[in-house]
Backbone as numpy.savetxt, mean C-alpha at the origin, in Angstrom:
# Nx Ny Nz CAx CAy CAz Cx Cy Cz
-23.37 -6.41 -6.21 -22.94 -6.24 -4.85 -22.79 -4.74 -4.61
-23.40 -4.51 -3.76 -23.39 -3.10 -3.28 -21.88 -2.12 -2.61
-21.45 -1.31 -2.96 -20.10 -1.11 -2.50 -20.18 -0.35 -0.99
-19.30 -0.65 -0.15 -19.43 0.13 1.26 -19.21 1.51 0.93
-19.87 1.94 2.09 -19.62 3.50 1.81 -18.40 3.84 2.26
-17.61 4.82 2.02 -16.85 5.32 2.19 -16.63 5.44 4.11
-14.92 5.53 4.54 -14.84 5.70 5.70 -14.34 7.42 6.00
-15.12 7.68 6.84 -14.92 9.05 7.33 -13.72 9.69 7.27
-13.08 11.04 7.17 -12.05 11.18 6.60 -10.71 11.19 7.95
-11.46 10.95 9.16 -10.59 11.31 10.69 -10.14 9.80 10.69
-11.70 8.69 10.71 -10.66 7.38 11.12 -9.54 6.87 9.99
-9.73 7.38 8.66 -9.25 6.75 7.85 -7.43 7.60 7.78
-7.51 8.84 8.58 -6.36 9.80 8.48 -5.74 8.92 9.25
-6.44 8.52 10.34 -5.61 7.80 11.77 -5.25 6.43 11.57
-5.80 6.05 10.78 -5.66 4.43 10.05 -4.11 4.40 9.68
-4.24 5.59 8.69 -3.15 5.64 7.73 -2.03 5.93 8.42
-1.89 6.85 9.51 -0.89 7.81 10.74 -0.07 5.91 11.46
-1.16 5.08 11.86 -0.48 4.15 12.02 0.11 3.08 11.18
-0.26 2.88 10.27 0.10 1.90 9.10 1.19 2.50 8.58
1.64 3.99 8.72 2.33 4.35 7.10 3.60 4.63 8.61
3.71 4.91 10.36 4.36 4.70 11.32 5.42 3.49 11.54
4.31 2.63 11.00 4.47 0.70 10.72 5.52 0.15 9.48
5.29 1.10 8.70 5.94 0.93 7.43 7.21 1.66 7.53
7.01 2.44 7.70 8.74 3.57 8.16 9.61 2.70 8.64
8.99 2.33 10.07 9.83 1.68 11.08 10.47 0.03 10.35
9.54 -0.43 9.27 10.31 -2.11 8.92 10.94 -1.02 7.70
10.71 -0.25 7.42 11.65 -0.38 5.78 12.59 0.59 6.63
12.85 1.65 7.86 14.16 1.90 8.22 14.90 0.67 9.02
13.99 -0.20 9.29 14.70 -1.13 9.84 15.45 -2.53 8.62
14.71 -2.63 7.78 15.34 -3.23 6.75 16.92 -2.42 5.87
16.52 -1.30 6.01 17.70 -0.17 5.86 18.91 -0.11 6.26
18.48 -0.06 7.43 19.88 -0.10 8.55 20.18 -1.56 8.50
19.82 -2.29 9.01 20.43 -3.68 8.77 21.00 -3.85 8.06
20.67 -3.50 6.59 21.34 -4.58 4.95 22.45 -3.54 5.11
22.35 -2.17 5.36 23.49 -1.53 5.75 24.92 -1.51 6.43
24.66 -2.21 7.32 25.39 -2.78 8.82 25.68 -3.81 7.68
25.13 -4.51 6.83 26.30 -5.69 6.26 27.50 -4.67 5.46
27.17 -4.10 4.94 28.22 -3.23 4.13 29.02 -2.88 4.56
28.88 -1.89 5.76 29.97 -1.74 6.91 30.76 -3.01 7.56
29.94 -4.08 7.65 31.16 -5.26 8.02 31.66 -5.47 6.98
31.19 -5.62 5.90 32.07 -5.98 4.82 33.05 -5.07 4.47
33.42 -4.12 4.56 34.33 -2.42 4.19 35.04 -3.27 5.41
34.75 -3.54 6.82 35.78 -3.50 7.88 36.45 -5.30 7.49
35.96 -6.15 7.28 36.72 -7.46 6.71 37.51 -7.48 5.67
37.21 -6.60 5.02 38.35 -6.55 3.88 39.39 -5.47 4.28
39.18 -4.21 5.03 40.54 -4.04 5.55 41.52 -4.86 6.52
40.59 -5.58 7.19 41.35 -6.88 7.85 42.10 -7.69 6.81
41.72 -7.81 5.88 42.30 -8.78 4.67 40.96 -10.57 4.75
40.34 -9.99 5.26 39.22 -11.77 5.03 37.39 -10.96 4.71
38.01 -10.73 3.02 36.69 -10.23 2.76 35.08 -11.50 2.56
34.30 -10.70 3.07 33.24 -11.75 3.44 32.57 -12.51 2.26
32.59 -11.93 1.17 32.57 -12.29 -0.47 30.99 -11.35 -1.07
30.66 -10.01 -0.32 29.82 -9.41 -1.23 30.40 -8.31 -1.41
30.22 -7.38 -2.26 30.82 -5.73 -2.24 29.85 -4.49 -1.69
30.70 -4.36 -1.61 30.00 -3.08 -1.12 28.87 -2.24 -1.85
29.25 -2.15 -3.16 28.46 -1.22 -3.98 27.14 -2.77 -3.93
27.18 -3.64 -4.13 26.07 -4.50 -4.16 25.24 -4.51 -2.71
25.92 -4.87 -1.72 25.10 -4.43 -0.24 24.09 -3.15 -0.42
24.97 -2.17 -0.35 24.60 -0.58 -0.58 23.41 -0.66 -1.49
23.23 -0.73 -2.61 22.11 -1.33 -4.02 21.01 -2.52 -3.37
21.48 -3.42 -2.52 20.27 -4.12 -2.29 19.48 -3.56 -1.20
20.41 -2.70 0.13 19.78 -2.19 0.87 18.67 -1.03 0.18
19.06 -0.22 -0.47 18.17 0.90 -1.02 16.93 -0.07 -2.10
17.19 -0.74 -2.91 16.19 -1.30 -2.96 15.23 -2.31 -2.19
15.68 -3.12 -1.64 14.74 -3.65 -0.07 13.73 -2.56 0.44
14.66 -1.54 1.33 13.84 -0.07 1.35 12.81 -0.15 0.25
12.81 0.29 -0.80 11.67 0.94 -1.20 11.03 -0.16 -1.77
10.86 -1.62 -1.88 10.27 -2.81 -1.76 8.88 -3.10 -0.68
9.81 -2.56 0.21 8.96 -3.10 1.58 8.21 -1.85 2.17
8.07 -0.30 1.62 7.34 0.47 2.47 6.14 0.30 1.43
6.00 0.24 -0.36 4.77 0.47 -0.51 3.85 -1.18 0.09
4.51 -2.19 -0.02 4.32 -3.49 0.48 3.36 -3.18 1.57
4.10 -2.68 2.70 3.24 -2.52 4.12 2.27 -1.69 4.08
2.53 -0.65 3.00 1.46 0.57 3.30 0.22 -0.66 2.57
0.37 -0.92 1.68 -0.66 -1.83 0.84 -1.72 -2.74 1.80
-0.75 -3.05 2.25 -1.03 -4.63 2.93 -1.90 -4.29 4.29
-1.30 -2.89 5.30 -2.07 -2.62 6.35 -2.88 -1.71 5.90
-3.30 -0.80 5.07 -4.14 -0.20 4.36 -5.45 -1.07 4.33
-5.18 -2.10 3.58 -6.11 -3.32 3.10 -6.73 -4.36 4.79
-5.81 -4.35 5.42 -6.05 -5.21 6.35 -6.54 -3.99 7.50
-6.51 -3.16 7.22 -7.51 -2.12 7.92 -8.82 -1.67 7.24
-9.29 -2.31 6.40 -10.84 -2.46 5.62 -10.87 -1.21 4.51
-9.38 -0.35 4.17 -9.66 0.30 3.23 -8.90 -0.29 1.93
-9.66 0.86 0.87 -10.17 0.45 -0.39 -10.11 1.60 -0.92
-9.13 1.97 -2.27 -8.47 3.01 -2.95 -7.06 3.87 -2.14
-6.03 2.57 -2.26 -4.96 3.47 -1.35 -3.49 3.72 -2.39
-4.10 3.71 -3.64 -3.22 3.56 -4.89 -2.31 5.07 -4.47
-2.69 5.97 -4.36 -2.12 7.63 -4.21 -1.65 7.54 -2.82
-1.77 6.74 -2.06 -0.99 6.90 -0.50 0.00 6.61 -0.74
-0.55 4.87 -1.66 1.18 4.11 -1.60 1.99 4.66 -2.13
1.87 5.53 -3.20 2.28 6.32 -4.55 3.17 7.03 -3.68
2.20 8.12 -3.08 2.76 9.36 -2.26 4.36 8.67 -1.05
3.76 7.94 -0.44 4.73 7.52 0.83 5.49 6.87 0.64
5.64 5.92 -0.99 6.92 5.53 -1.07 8.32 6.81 -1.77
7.64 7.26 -2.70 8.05 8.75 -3.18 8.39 9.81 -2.06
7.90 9.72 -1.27 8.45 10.49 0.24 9.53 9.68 0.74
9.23 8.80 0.91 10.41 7.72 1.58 11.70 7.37 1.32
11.45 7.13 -0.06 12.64 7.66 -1.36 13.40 8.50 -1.01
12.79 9.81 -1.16 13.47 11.13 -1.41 14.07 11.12 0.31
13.40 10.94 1.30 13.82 10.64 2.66 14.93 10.45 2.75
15.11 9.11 2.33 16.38 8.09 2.77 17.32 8.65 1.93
17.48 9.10 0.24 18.20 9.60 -0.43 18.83 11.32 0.27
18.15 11.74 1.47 18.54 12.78 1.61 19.54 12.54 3.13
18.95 11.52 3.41 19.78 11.09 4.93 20.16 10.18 4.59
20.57 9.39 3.67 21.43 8.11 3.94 23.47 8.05 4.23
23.59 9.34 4.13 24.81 9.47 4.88 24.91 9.46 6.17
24.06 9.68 6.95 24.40 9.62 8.79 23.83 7.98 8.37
23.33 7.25 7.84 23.08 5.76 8.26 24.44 5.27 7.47
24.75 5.61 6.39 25.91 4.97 5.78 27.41 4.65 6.86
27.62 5.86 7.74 28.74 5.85 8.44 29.13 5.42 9.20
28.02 5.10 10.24 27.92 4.60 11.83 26.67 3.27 11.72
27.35 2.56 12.85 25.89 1.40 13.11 25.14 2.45 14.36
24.15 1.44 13.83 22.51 1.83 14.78 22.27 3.52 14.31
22.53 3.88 13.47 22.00 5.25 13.57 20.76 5.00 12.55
20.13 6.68 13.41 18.60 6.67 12.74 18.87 8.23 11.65
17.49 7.95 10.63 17.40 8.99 10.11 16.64 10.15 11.20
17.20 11.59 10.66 16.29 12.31 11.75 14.81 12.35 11.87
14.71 12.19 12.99 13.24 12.02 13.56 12.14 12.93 13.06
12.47 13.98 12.80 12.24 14.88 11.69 11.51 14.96 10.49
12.49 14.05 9.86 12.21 13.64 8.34 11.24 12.38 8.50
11.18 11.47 9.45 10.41 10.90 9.82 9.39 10.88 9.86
8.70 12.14 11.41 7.74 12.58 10.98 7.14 13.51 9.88
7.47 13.98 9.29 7.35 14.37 7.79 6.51 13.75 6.75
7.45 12.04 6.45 7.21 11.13 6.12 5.73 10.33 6.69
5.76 10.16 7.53 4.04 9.99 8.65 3.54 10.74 7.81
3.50 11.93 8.26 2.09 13.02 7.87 2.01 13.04 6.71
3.04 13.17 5.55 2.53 13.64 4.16 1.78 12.39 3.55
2.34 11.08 4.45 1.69 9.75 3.49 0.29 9.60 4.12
0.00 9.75 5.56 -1.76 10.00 5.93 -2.30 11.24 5.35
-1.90 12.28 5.05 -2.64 13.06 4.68 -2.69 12.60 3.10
-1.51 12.10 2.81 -2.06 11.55 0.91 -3.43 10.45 1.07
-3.61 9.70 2.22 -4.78 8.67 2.54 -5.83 9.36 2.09
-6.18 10.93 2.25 -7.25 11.19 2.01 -7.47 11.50 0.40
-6.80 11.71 -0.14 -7.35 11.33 -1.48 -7.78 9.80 -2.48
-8.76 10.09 -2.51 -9.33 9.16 -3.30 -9.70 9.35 -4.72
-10.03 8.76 -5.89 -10.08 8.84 -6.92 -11.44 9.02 -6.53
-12.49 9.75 -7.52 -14.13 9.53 -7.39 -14.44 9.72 -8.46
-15.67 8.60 -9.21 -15.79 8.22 -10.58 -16.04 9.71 -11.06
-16.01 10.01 -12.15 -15.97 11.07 -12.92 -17.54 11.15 -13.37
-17.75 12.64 -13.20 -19.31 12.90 -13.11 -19.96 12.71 -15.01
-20.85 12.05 -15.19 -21.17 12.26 -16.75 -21.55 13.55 -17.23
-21.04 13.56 -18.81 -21.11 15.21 -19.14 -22.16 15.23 -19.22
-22.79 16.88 -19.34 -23.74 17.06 -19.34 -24.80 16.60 -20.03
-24.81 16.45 -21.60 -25.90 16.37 -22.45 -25.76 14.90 -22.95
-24.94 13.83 -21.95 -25.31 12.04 -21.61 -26.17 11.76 -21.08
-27.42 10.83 -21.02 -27.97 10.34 -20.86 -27.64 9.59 -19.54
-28.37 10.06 -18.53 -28.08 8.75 -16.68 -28.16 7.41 -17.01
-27.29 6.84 -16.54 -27.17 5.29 -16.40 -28.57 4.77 -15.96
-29.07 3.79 -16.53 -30.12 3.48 -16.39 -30.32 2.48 -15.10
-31.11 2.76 -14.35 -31.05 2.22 -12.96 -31.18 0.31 -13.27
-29.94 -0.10 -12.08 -30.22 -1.56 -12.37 -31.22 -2.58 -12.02
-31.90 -2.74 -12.68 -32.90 -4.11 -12.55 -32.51 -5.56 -12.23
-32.60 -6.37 -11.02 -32.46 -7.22 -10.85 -32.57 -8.45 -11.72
-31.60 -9.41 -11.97 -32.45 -10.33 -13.03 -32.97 -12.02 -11.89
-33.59 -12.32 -12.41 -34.47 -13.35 -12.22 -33.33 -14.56 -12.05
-33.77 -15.40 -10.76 -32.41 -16.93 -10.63 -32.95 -17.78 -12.24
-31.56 -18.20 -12.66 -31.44 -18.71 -13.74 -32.40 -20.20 -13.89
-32.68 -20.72 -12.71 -33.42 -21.87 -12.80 -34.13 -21.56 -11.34
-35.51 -22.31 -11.40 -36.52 -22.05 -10.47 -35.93 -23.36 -9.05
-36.39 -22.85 -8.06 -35.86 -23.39 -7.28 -36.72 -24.89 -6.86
-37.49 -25.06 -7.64 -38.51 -26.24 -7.34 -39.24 -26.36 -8.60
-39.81 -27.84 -9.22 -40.37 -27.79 -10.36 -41.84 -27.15 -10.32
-42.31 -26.99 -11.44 -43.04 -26.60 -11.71 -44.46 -27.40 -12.08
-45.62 -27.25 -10.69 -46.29 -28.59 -10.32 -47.53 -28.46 -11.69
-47.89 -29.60 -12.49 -48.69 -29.32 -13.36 -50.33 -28.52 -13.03
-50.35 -28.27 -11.94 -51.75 -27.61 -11.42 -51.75 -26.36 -11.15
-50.22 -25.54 -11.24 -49.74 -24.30 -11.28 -49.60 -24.06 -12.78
-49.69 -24.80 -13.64 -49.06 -24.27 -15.33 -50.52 -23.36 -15.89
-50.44 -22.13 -16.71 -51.43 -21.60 -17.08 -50.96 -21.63 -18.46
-51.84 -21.04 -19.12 -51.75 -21.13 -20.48 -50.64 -20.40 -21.14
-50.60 -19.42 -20.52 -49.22 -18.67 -20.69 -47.93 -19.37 -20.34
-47.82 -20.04 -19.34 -46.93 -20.28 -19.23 -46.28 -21.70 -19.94
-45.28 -21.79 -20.22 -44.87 -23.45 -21.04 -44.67 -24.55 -19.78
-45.24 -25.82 -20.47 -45.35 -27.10 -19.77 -44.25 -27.57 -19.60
-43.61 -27.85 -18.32 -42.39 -28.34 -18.26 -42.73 -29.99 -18.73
């Protein structure tokens, strides 16, 4: 099977600008949410009717959810946008995303509905489309190897119709 050629390096930047947009937005939105449980839970137990999770466990599942669900999406709309080698995007934009949220997760920790800055955001966008454009490309053979020898088709394993006795030559065997 013949492999597609490669996609140009503009649609595939812009591919990525929306997919890795797509991914921000559910894993800050998975963020803030599992977050907002923590904060009710901190405010029910100063009421005295704690809700029965802790805090340090909320806090721990939210940050992992986060970084669950951005290489997930980058993967998934990467793929469902017809590309093929997005191992170093996902790499790159969850590792951005990471370091992101680890650098702002105090303005989300304190208050509901808050966002990380828009900022770091876009940041996050650009460095993970511009990681889109790297691709791995097979490694050239050294010099004094021998070229792969061009592939020859092989022959269907069984003939598609018998073989009528008025076609058999001497060469060939009598079915």
């Amino acid at each position: 099977m013949a492999s597609r050629p490669h996609t140009p390096p503009l649609p595939r930047l812009l591919k990525a600008a929306a997919v890795t947009a797509l991914a921000v937005g559910a894993a800050h939105l998975v963020l803030s949410d599992t977050l907002r449980f923590a904060l009710v839970g901190q405010a029910s137990a100063a009421l005295g009717s704690p809700t029965g999770y802790g805090t340090a466990q909320v806090f721990t599942t939210a940050l992992l959810n986060t970084a669950l669900v951005m290489p997930l999406v980058l993967w998934a709309g990467m793929r469902l946008g017809g590309e093929r080698r997005t191992g170093a995007m996902v790499l790159v934009g969850t590792t951005v995303w990471i370091v992101t949220v680890w650098n702002g997760i105090d303005a989300l920790d304190d208050s509901f509905g808050a966002v990380l800055p828009l900022r770091s955001l876009a940041l996050v966008v650009g460095v993970t489309a511009l990681a889109s454009l790297l691709r791995r490309r097979p490694a050239p053979a050294p010099a004094g190897a021998p070229s792969p020898a061009p592939r020859i088709p092989s022959a269907p394993a069984a003939p598609s119709a018998p073989i009528r006795p008025g076609n058999v030559s001497e060469t060939t065997p009598a079915s």
